[in-house]
GUTIMI-75195 format. One record per residue (C-alpha): x negated, y, z. Coordinates in steps of 0.02 Angstrom, whole numbers, plus 50000, padded with zeros to 5 digits. Example, Ala and Ser with C-alpha at 12.3 -4.5 7.8 and 13.67 -1.06 7.14 Angstrom:
2
X: 49385	Y: 49775	Z: 50390
X: 49316	Y: 49947	Z: 50357
This chain:
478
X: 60978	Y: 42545	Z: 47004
X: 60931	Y: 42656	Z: 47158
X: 61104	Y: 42728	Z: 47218
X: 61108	Y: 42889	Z: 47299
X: 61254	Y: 43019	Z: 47356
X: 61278	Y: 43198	Z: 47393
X: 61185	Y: 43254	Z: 47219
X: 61219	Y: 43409	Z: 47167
X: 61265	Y: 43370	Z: 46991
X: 61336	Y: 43227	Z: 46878
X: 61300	Y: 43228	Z: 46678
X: 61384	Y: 43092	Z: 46544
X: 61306	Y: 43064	Z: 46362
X: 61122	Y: 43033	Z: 46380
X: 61098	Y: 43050	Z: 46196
X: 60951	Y: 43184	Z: 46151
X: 61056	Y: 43334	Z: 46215
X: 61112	Y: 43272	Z: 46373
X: 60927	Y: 43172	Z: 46422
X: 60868	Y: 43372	Z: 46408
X: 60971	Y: 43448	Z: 46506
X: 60963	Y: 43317	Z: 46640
X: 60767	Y: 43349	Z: 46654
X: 60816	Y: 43552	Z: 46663
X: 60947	Y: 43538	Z: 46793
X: 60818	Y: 43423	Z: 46909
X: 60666	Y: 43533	Z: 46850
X: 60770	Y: 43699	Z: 46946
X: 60768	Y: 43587	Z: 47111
X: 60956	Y: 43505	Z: 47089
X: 60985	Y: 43306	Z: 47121
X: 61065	Y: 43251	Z: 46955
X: 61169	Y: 43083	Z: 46924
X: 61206	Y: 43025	Z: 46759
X: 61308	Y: 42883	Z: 46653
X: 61333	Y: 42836	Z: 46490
X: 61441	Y: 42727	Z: 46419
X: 61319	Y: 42592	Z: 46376
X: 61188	Y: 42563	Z: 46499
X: 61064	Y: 42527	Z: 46436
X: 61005	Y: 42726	Z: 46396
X: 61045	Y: 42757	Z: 46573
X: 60916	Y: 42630	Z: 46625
X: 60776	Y: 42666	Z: 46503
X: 60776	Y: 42867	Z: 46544
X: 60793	Y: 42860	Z: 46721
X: 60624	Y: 42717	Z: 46705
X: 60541	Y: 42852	Z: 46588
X: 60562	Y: 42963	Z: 46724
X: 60498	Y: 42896	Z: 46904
X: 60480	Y: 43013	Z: 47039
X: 60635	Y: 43124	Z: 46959
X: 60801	Y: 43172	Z: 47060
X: 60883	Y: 43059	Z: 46921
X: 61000	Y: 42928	Z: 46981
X: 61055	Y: 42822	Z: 46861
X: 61235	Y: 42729	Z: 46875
X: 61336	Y: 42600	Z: 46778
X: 61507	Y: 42613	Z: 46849
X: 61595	Y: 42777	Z: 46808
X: 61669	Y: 42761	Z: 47021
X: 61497	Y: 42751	Z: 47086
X: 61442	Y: 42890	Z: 46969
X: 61567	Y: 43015	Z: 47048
X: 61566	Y: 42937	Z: 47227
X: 61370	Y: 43012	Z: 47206
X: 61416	Y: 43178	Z: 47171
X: 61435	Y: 43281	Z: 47294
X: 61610	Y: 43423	Z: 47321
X: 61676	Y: 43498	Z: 47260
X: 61589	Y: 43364	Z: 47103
X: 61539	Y: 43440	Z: 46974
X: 61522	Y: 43326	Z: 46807
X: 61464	Y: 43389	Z: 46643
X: 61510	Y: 43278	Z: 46481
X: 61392	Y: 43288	Z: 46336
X: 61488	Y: 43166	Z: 46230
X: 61546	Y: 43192	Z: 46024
X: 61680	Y: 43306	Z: 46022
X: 61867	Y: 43256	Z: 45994
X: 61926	Y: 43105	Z: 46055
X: 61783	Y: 43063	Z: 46171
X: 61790	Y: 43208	Z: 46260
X: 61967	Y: 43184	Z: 46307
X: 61943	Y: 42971	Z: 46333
X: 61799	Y: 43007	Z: 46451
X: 61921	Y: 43131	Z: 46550
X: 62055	Y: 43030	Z: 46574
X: 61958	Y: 42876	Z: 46648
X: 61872	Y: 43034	Z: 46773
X: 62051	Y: 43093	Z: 46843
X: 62081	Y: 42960	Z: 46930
X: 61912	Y: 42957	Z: 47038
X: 61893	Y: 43143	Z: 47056
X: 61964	Y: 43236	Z: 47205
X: 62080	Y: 43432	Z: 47164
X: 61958	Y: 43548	Z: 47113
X: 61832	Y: 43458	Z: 47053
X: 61751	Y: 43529	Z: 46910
X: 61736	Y: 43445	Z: 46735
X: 61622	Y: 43541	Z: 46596
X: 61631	Y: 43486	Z: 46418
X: 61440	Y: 43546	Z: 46361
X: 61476	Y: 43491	Z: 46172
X: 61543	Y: 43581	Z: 46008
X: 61730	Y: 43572	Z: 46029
X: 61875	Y: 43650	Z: 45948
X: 61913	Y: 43817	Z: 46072
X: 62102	Y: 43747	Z: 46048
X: 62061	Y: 43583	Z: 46104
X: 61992	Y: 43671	Z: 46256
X: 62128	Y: 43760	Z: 46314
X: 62265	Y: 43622	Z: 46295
X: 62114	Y: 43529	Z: 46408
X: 62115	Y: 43657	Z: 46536
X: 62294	Y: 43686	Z: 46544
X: 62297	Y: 43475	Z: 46549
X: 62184	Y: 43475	Z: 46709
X: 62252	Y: 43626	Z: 46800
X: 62429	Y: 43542	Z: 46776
X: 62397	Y: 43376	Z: 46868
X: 62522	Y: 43363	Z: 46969
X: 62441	Y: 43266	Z: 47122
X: 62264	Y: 43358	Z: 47090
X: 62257	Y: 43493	Z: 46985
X: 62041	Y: 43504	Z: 46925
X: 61971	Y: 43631	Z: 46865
X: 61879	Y: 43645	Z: 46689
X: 61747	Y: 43727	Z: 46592
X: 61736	Y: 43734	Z: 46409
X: 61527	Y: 43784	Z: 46385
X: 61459	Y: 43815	Z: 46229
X: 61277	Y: 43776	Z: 46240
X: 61143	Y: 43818	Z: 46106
X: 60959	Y: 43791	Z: 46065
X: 60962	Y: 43612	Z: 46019
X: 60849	Y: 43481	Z: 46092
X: 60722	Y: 43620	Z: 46119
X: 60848	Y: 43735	Z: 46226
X: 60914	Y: 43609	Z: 46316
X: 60730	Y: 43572	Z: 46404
X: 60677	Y: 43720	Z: 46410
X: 60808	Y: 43852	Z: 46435
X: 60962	Y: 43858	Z: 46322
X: 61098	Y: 43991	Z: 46284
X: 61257	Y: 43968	Z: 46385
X: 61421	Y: 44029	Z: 46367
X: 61557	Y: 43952	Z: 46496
X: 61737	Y: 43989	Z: 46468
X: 61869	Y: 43961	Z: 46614
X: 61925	Y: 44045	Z: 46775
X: 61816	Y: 44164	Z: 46869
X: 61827	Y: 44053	Z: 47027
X: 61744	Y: 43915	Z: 46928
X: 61625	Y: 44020	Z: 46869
X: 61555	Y: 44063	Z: 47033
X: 61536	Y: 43870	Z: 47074
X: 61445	Y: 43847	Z: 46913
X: 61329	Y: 44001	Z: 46917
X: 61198	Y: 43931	Z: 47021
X: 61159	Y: 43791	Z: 46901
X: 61175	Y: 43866	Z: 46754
X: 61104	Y: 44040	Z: 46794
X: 60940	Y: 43953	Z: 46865
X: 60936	Y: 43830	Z: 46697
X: 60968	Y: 43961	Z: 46547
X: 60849	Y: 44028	Z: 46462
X: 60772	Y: 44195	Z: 46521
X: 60751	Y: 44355	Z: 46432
X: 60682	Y: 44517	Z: 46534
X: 60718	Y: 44419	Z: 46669
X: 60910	Y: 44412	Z: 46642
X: 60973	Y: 44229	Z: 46609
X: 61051	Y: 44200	Z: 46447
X: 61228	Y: 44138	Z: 46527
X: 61362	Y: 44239	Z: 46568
X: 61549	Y: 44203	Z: 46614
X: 61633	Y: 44228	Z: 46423
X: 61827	Y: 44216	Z: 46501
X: 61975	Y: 44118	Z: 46534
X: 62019	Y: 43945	Z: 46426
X: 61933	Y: 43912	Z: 46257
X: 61837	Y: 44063	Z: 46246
X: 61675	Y: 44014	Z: 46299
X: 61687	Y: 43862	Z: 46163
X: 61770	Y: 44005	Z: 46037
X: 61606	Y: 44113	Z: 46045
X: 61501	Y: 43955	Z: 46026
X: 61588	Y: 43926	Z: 45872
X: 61582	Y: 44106	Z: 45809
X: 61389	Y: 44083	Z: 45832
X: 61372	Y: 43938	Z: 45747
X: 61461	Y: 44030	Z: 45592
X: 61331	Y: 44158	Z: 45609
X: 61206	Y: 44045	Z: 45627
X: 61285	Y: 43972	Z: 45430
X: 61256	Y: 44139	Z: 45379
X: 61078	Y: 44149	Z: 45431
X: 61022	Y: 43984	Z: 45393
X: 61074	Y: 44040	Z: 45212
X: 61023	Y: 44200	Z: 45177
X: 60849	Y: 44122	Z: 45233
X: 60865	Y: 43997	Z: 45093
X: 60911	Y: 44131	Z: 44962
X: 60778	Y: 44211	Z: 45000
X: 60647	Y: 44049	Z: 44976
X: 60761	Y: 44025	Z: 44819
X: 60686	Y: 44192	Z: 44762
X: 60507	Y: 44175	Z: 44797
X: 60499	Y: 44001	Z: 44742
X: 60566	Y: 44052	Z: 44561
X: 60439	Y: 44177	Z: 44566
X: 60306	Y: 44057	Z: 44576
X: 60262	Y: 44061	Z: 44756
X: 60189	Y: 43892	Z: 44841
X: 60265	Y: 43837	Z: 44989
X: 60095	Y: 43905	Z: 45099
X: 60121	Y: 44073	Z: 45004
X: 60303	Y: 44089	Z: 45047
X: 60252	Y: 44023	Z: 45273
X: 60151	Y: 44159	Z: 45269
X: 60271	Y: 44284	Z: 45204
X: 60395	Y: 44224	Z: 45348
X: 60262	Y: 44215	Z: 45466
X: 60233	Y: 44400	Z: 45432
X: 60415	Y: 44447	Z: 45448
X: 60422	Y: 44359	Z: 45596
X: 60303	Y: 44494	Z: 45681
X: 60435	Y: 44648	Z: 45640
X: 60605	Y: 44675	Z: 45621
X: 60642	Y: 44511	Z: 45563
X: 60566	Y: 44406	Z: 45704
X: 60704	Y: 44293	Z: 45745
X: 60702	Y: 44095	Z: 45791
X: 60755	Y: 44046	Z: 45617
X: 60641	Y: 44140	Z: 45526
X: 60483	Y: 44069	Z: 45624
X: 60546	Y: 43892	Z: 45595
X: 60572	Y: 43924	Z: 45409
X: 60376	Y: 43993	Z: 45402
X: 60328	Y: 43811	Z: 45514
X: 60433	Y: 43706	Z: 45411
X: 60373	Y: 43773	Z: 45227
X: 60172	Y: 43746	Z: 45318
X: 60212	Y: 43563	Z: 45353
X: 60104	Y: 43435	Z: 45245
X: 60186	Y: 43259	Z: 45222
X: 60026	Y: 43145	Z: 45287
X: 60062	Y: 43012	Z: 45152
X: 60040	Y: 43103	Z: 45008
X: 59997	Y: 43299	Z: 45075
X: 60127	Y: 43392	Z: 44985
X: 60232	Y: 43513	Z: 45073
X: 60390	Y: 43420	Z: 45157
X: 60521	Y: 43541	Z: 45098
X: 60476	Y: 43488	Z: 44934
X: 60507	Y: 43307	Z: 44967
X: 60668	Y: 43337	Z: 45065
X: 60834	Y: 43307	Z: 44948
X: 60939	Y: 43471	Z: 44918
X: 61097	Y: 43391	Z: 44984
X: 61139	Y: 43504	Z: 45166
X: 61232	Y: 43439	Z: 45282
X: 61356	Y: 43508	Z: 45407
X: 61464	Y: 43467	Z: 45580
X: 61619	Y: 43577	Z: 45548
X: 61620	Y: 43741	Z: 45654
X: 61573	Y: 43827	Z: 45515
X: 61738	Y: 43794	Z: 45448
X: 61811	Y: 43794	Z: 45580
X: 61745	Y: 43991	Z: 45582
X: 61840	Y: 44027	Z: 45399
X: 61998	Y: 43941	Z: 45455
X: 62007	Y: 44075	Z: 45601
X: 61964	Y: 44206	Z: 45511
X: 62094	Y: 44150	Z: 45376
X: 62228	Y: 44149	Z: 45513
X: 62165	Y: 44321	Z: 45597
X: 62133	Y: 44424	Z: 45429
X: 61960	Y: 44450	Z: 45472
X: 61855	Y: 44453	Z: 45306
X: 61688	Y: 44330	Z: 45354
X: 61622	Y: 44334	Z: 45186
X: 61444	Y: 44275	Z: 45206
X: 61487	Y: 44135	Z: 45325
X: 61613	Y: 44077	Z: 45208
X: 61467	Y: 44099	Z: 45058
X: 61374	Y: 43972	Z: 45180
X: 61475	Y: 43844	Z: 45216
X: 61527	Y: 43835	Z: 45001
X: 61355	Y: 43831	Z: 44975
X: 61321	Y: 43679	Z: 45077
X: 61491	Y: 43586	Z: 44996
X: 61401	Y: 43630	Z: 44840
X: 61236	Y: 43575	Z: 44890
X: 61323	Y: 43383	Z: 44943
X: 61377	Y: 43379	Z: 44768
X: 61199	Y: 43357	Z: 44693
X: 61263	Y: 43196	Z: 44563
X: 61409	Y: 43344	Z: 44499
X: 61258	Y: 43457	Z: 44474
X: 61143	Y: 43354	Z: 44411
X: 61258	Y: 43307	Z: 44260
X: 61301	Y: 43494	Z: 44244
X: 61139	Y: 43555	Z: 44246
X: 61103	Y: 43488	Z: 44043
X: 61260	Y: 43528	Z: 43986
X: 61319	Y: 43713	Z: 44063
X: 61164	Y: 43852	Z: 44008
X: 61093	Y: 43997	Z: 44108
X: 60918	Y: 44065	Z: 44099
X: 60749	Y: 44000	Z: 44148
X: 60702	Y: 44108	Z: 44288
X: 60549	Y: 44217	Z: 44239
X: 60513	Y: 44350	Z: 44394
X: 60383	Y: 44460	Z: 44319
X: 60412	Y: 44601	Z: 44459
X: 60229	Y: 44607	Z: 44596
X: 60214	Y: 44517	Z: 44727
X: 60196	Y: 44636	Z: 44862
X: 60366	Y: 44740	Z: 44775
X: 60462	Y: 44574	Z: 44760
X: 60443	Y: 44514	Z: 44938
X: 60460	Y: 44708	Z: 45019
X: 60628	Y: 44711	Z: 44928
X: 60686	Y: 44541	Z: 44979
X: 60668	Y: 44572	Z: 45162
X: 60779	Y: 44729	Z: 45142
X: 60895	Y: 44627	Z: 45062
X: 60882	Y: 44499	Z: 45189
X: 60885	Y: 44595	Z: 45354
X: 61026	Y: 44697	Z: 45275
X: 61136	Y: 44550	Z: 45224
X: 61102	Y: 44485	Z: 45405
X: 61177	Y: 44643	Z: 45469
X: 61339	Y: 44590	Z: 45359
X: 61337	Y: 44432	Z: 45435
X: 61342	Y: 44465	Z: 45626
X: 61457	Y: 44615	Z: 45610
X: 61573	Y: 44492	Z: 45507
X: 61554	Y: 44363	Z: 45641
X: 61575	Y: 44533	Z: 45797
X: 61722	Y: 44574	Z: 45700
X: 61794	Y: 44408	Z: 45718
X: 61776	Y: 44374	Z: 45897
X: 61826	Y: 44569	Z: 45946
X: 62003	Y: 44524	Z: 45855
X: 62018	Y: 44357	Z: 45935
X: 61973	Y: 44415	Z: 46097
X: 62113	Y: 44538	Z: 46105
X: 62218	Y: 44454	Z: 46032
X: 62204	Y: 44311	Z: 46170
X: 62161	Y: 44450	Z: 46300
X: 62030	Y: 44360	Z: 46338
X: 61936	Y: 44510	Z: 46407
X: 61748	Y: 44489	Z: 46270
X: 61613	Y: 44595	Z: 46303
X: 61519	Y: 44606	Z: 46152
X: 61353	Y: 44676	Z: 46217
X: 61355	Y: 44531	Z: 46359
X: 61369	Y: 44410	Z: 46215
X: 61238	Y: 44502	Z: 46123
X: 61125	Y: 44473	Z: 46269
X: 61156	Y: 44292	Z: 46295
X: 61093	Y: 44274	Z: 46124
X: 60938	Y: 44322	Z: 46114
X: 60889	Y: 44200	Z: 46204
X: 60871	Y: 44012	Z: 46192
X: 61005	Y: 43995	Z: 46055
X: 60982	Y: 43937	Z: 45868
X: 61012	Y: 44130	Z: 45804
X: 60898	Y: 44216	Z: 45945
X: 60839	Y: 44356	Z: 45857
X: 60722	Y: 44528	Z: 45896
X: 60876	Y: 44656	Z: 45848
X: 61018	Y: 44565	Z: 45962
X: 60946	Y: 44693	Z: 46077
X: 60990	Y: 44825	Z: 45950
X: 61167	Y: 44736	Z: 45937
X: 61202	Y: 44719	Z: 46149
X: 61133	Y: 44913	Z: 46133
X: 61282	Y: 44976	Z: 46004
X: 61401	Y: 44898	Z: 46107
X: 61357	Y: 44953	Z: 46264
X: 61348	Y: 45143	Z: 46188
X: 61535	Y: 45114	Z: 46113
X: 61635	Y: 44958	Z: 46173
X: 61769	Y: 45000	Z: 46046
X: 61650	Y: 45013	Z: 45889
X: 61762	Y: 44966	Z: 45760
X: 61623	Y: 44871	Z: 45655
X: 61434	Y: 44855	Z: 45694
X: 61381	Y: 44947	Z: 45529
X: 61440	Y: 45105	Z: 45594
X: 61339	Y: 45102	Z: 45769
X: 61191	Y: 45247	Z: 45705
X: 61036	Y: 45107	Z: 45723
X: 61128	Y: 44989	Z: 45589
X: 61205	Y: 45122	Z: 45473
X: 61033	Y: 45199	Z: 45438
X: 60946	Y: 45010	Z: 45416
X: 61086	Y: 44977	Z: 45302
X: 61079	Y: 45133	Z: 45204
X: 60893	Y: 45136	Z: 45202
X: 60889	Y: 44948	Z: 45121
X: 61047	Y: 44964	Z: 45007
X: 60939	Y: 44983	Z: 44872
X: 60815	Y: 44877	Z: 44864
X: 60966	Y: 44762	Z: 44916
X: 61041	Y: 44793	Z: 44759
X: 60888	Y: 44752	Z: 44654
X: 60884	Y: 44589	Z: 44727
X: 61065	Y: 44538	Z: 44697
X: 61046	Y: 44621	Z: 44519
X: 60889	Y: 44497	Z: 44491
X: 60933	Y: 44335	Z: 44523
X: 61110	Y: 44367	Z: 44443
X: 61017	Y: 44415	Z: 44274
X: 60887	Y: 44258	Z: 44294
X: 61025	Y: 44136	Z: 44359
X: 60993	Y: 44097	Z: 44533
X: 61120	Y: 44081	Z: 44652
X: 61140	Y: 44210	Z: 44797
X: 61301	Y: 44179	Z: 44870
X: 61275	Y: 44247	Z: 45030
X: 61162	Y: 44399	Z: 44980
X: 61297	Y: 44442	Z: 44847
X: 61452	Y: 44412	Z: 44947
X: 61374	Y: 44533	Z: 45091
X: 61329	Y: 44665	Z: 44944
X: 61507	Y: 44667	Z: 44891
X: 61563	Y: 44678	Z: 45082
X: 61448	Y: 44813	Z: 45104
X: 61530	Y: 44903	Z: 44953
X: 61705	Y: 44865	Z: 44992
X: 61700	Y: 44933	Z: 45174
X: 61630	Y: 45104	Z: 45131
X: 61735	Y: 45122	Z: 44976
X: 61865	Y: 45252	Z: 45021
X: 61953	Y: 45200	Z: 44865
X: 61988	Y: 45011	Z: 44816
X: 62101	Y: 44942	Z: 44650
X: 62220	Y: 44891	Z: 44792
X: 62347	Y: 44995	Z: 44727
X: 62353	Y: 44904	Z: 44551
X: 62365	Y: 44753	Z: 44615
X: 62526	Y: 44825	Z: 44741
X: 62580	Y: 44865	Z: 44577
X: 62561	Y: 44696	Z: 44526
X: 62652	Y: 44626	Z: 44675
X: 62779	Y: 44773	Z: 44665
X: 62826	Y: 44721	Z: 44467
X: 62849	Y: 44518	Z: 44505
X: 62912	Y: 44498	Z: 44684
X: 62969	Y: 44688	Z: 44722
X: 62870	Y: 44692	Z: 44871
X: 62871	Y: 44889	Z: 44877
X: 62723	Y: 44974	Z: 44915
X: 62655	Y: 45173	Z: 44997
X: 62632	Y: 45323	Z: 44902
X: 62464	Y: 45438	Z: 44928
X: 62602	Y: 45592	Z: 44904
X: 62727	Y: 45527	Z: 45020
X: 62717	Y: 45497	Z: 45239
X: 62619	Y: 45356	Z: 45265
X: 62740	Y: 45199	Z: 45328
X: 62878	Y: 45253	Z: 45176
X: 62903	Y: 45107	Z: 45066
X: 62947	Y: 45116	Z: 44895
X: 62999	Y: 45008	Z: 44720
X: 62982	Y: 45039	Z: 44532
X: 63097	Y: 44968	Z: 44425
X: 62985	Y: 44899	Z: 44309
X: 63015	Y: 44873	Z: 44120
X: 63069	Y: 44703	Z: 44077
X: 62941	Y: 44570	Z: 44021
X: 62988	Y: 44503	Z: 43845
X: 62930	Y: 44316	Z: 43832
């Protein structure tokens, strides 16, 4: 293959992902070498592409010898243990502060013990970026949403590249230096929980209108609509393409043909297990992901579903009513979703002082990512106004939304309880909704409860707060 050195940037994995981002990067005027582990790929793409800065190699020595310094080398590889196999056979060839990126969905812990693994070479120390990167095959062509993690320093000899090859909104690029270690790969994850949350409310709301009788062409151009106001997000525009789709073989809509088993890749749980360990409620994200490990267990609920009753949904409410009320109860329960997800990162972040600015991160997501979305302007805004907001459904554009929808939001949840259909993630934000702006909660039976079997004390609403006190309880006869 045709060698070539001094290019400006190296790139491993030329599955779908990494094949896009190669043509970005050389489509912003940088000389790109890349590698995989079989060559094969790295032959065929750099053949589909003649007259490209691409410069294909088969040794991993004369891939970095190409590059020039200090080398920067992005891996878009599976996360886990190939990210860390392809790093340790690059030490050896690259020179102290080098620059490795890992471009693919890995653990923000994983991250750090990388970077701290790198920076502590003894001989060398490299340096290392953990980058989120969303917008899927698309975003990766065209312009995705970045979000680097690592030291400032690094930052500055990344920000060329990926300034010039994110995706653009007003002009800004949609990258922006997240901080130090894992948090660039922590916000990534935070917005692919959100992303959960979306994806799911979407399908509630298709749950809805197709128990109400709507066809599939009926329900695209509902979305398509929506996608023209408040709603207009990336996810709602696909779900309005996706319901319009014929199947050419026999001309019914695809969704219908496609089994109701979802899959997943873990960051969603990897969202509720960091929220479990933080304290952080994320109750719509977690309605998300259970909805999906109910989905996969379509055999369970096929057997189920002649033996356990509920009733035959029969929506007699109009049209026109059903669907206004619906996209209150969607755009509300969105709301619920992002400030859970906001919540999340704001405690992480200062709890690893890792320095997040919300309304940067806001910003970097309206464009190119999977959750881009009209009112993450709205969302950068509130946080820009009041860095400390304590939760996004106080900032004054989201409180009035929110109290302005609550009740056609309540309709909806009331509905498909009473006609059996399944709203996990429009009913778990409801009751999130409820619980925040309840300035009473039964918490104080159930510290009663607590008190009476374990003696684990509890406040009094008469006495200073921080006082702790015990009942002695009367003795349970068995």
């Amino acid at each position: 293959m045709p060698q070539h050195t001094d290019n400006d940037f190296g790139l491993i994995g030329l599955a779908v992902m990494g094949q896009n981002l190669v043509l970005n990067v050389e489509s912003r005027g940088f000389s790109v070498s890349v590698y995989n582990r079989s060559p094969e790929p790295t032959e065929a793409f750099v053949a589909a592409h003649p007259g490209r800065r691409i410069f294909g190699f088969h040794s991993l020595a004369d891939f970095v010898a190409s590059l020039s310094r200090p080398r920067r080398v992005m891996l878009m590889v599976k996360a886990g243990a190939a990210v860390d196999a392809v790093i340790a056979q690059l030490i050896p060839l690259l020179d102290a502060d080098d620059i490795v990126i890992d471009g693919g969905n890995s653990l923000y812990s994983d991250t750090e013990r990388r970077d701290a693994w790198l920076a502590g070479l003894p001989d060398k120390p490299l340096r290392f970026i953990g980058a989120g990167v969303s917008g899927g095959e698309e975003g990766a062509r065209k312009g995705p949403a970045i979000m680097p993690g690592g030291p400032a320093s690094t930052w500055d000899a990344m920000r060329p590249v990926f300034e010039a090859i994110a995706a653009k909104v007003d002009g800004q690029p949609c990258v922006a230096h997240i901080g130090p270690g894992g948090a660039g790969h922590y916000v990534k994850m935070i917005h692919n929980g959100i992303e959960y949350g979306d994806m799911q409310l979407i399908c509630e709301a298709y749950a809805l209108f197709q128990a109400a009788g709507m066809s599939c062409d009926e329900m695209a151009a509902v979305f398509a609509q929506w996608n023209q106001g408040a709603l207009q997000s990336y996810l709602i525009e696909i779900t309005a393409k996706a319901l319009a789709e014929r199947d050419a073989e026999s001309g019914r809509p695809v969704v219908e043909l496609i089994l109701d088993k979802a899959g997943q890749k873990g960051t969603g749980q990897w969202t509720l297990v960091n929220a479990a360990e933080n304290a952080v409620v994320v109750s719509t994200i977690n309605a998300a992901v259970e909805a999906r490990v109910l989905s996969s267990m379509k055999a369970q609920r096929l057997a189920a579903s002649s033996r356990l009753q509920g009733p035959n949904p029969t929506i007699g409410l109009a049209r026109a009513s059903l669907v206004a009320q619906v996209h209150d109860a969607l755009y509300a329960s969105k709301i619920v979703s992002y400030a859970q997800g906001l919540d999340l990162m704001r405690t992480m972040g200062q709890k690893k002082d890792w320095g997040l600015d919300l309304a940067v991160i806001a910003r970097i997501w309206r464009g190119g990512c999977i959750i881009r979305a009209r009112f993450l302007n709205h969302i950068a805004a509130a946080y820009q106004a009041d860095p400390a907001l304590a939760n996004l459904m106080l900032a004054p554009f989201f409180q009035e939304v929110l109290n302005r929808s609550q009740q056609a939001w309540r309709q909806v949840v009331a509905l498909a309880v009473t006609q059996g259909i399944a709203v996990p993630a429009f009913s778990a934000s409801l009751a999130y909704y409820d619980s925040y702006r309840s300035a009473h909660l039964p918490a104080n039976l159930l510290q009663a409860q607590r008190d009476f079997f374990g003696a684990h004390t509890y406040e009094r609403i008469d006495k200073p707060a921080g006082q702790w006190f015990h009942t002695a309880w009367p003795e349970v006869i068995e």
